[in-house]
C-alpha positions as CSV (number, residue, x, y, z in Angstrom):
1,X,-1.0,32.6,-14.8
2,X,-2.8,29.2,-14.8
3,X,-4.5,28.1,-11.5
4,X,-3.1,25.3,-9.7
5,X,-6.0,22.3,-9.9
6,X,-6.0,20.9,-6.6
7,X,-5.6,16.9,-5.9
8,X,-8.7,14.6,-6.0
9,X,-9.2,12.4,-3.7
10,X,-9.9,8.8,-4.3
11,X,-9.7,6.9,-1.1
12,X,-13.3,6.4,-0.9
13,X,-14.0,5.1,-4.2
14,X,-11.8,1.9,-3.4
15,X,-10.0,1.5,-6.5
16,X,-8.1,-1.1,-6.2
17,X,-5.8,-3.0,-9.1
18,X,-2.4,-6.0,-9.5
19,X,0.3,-5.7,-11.0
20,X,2.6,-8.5,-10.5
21,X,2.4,-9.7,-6.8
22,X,1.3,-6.5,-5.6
23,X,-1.7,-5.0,-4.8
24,X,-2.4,-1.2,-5.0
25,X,-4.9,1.1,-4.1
26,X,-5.9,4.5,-5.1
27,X,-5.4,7.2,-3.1
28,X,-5.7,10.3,-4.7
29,X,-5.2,12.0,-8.2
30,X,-3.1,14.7,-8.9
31,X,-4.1,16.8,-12.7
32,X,-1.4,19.5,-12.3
33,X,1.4,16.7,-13.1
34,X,-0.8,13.7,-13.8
35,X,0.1,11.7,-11.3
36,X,-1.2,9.2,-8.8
37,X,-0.2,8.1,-4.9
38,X,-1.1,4.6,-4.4
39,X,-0.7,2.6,-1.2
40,X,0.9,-0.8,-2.3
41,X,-0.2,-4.2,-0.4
42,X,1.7,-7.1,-1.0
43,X,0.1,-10.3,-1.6
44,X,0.2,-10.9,2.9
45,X,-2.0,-8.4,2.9
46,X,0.8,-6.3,4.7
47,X,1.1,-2.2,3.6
48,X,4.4,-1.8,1.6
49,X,4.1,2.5,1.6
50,X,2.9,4.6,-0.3
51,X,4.3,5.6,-3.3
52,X,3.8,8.1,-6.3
53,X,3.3,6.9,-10.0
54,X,2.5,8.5,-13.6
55,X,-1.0,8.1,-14.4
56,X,0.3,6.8,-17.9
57,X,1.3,3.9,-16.5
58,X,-2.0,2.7,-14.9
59,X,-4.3,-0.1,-16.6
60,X,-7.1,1.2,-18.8
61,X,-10.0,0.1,-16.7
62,X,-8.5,2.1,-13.5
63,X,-7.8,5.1,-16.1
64,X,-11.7,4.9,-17.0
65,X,-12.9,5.1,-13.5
66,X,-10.4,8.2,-12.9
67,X,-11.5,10.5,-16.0
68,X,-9.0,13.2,-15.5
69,X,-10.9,15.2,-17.7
């Protein structure tokens, strides 16, 4: 059996990227699924949750900083 990679946190590096209106940051990494939780910010500044996207669909500089290798 393969050993379950735990998350990696990212809070602290203060990745931060737009998409649209929105603003989201990165909040941890996880390489079992390849997926990311991100805290979204709309454009008030005000916290719209926290939400859970495939690290596919994140732009290529944020990708770089990541390395999920």
């Amino acid at each position: 059996m393969s050993k379950k990679k735990k998350s990696i946190e990212l809070h602290k590096k203060n990745i931060v990227y737009q998409k649209e209106k929105d603003t989201f940051k990165v909040q941890r990494f996880h390489p079992t699924s390849m997926t990311i939780d991100v805290l979204e910010i709309d454009k008030d500044g005000k916290k719209l949750g926290e939400k859970n996207i495939a690290f596919a669909h994140l732009p290529k500089e944020v990708k770089k900083m990541i390395k999920p290798n």
